[in-house]
C-alpha positions in Angstrom: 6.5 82.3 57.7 9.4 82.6 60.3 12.9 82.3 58.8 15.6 81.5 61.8 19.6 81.9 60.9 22.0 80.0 62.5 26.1 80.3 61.3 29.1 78.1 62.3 31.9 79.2 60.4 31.4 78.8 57.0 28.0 77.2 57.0 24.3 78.3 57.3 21.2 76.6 58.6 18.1 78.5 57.5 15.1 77.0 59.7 11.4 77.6 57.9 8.3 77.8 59.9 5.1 78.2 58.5 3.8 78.2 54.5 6.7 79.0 51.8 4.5 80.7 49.0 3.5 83.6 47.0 3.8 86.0 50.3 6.6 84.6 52.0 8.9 83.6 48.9 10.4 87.1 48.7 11.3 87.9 52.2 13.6 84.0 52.0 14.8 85.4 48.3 16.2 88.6 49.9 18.2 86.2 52.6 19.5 84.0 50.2 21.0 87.1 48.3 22.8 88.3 51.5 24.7 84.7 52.1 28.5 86.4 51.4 31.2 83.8 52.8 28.9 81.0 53.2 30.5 77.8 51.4 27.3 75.5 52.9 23.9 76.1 52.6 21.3 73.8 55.1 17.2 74.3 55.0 15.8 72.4 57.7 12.1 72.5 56.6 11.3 70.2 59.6 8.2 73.3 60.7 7.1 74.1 56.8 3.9 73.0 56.6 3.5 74.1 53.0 5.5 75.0 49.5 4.3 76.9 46.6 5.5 77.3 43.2 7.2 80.5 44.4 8.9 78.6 47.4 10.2 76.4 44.4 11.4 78.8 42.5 13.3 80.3 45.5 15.0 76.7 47.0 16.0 76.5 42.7 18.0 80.2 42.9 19.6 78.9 46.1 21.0 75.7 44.8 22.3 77.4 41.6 24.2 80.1 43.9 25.4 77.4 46.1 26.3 75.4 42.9 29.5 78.1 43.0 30.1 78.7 46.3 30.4 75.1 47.7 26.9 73.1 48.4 23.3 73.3 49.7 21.6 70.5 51.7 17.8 70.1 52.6 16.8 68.4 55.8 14.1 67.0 58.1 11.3 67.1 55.0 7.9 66.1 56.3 6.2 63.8 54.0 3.9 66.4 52.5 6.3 68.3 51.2 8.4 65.4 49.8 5.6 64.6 47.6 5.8 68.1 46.0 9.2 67.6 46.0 8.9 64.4 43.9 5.4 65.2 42.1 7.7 68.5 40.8 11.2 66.4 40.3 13.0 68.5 42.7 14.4 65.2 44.4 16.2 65.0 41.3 17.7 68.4 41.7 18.2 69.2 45.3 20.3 67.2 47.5 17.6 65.7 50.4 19.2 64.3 53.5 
């Protein structure tokens, strides 16, 4: 998986290329833990082909920090990973654009 950073000011765009599981979920983890003075969180997930359980568990930890420090959106979902998204109840949790 490729993780691409982007700031403007107060607000982060994390890009994800490639499969978001078991592997990867830990290298994205350790990012999210480093987001000091970011008040908006974005994933575009427009290039993830693929979310596990893990790559849940990790977009979960990054709304509930963002949940304090301002908000966290999730763009350009493909339709394969919306129907994990909705099969799981995530679209219930995180805020999908």
């Amino acid at each position: 998986m490729t993780i691409n950073k982007e700031t403007n000011g107060n607000e982060m765009v994390i890009s994800l290329e490639g499969r978001l599981d078991t592997t990867t979920a830990p290298e994205l983890d350790e990012e999210i833990k480093k987001l000091d003075g970011v008040d908006k969180l974005v994933f575009d997930l427009k290039q993830l082909e693929y979310i596990s359980s893990a790559g849940l568990r990790v977009l979960l930890s990054a709304q509930k920090i963002m949940n304090k420090k301002g908000g966290m959106v999730i763009k350009n979902v493909s339709d394969v990973i919306n129907e994990i998204f909705e099969v799981t109840g995530f679209v219930d949790i995180l805020t999908i654009e």
